[in-house]
N, C-alpha and C positions, 0 to 999 in steps of 0.2 A: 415163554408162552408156548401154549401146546399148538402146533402148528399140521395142517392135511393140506397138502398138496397133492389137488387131482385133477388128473391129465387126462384127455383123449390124446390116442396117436396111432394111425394107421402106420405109417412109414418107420415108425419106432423113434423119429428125430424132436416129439415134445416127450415120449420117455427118456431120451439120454437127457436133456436140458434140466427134465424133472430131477432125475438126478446127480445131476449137475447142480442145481439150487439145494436139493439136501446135504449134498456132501457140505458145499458153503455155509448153511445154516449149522450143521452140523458141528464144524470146527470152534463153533461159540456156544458148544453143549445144546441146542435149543432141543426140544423133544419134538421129531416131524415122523411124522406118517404118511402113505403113500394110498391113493385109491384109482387103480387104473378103471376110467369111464367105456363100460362093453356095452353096445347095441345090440340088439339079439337079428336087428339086418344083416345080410349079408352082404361086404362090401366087395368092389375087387380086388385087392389084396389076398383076398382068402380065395379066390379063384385058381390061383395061380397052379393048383394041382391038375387038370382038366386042360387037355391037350385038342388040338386041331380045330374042326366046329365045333364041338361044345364048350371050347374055349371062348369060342369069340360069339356063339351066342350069349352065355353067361354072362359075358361082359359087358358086351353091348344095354342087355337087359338090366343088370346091375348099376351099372353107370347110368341110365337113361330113368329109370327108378330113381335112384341116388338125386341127380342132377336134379329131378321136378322136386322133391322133397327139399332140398337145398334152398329150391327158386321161392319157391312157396312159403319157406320157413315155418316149416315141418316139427316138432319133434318125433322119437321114435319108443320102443320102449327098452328099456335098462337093465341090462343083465341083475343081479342082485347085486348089492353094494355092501364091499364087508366093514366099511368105516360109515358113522355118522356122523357127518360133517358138523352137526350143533355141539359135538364135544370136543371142539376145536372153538380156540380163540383167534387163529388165523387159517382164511380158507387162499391156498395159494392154486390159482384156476388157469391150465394150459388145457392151449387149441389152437386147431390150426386152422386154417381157412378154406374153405371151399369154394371155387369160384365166386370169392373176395366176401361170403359170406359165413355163421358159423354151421357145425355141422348139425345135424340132427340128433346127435349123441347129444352136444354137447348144451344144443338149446333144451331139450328134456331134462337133464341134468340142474342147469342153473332153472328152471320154468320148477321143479321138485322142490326147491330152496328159496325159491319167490319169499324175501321178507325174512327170510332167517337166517341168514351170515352176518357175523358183526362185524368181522375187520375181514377186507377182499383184497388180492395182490392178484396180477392177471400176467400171463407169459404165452409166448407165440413163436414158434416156428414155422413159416410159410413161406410157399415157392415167390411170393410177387407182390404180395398184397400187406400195404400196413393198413393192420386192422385198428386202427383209432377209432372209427365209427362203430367196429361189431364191439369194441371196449365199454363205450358207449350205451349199446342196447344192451351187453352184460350186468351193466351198471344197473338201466333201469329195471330189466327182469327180477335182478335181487335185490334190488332198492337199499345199496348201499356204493358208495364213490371207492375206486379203486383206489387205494395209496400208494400204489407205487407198480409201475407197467415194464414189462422187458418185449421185445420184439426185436428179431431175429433174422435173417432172409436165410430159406434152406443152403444156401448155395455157402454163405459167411457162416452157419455155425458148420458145416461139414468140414473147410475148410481150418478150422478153429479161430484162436484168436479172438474169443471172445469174453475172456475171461474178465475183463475189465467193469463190464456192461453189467454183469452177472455178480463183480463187488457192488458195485452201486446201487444196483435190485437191491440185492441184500441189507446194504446197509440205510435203504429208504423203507426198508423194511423194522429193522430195530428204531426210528425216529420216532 
């Protein structure tokens, strides 16, 4: 099955998982593609060049911006997207959570797709937060039930060891 797993990830820890689930699909031939989800906000992360005050005004601003967008459940708008997810038979959906919520990326993303995924798989790495309830409003956004979920705590995939979690996605994925 032709398979798009697309990820947001600021910290770069749901790109490695991302790929970490492709390489695993991979080993059983499946055909997967990758669609990394861009905001055209600027978050902090990308601050990081900008030294002294206009560091920590940036930041302050960006996070404080960020943060209402977050509370409010916001989306934002989307860099262009070089995959279209309707030519996938499986959409495999990574995010991370923003103070226990999803991000703004990522609610635009699925809020674009409202009604048109047909098989959904959902994956997360986050500092604290299991996201079962943003699985949840994922689910109703796209109005399809996830088959199969992985969640992660940032601190346990860094540390690895996770390899196990990631056969069993996988293989609640092929069921």
């Amino acid at each position: 099955m032709k398979t798009l797993i697309a990820y947001y990830s600021l910290t770069g820890n749901n790109r490695k998982m991302a790929q970490e689930i492709a390489n695993s699909m991979g080993a059983g031939k499946a055909e997967v593609d990758f669609e990394a989800i861009k905001d055209t906000a600027e978050r902090p992360a990308l601050t990081k060049n900008a030294t002294g005050a206009d560091a920590k005004k940036i930041s302050l601003k960006v996070m404080f911006s960020t943060g209402i967008a977050v509370f409010l459940k916001q989306g934002t708008r989307l860099k262009p997207l070089s995959k279209n997810p309707l030519d996938y038979g499986l959409l495999v959906f990574g995010t991370p959570m923003w103070m226990g919520r999803l991000p703004p990326a990522t609610r635009a993303y699925a809020l674009a797709l409202r009604g048109k995924v047909k098989r959904l798989a959902f994956f997360c790495v986050d500092g604290q937060t299991n996201p079962a309830g943003n699985l949840r409003e994922l689910e109703s956004i796209l109005g399809v039930k996830a088959q199969a979920s992985l969640w992660l705590k940032a601190d346990d995939f860094e540390q690895g060891g996770y390899g196990g979690k990631v056969k069993d996605f996988i293989k609640s994925l092929n069921a």
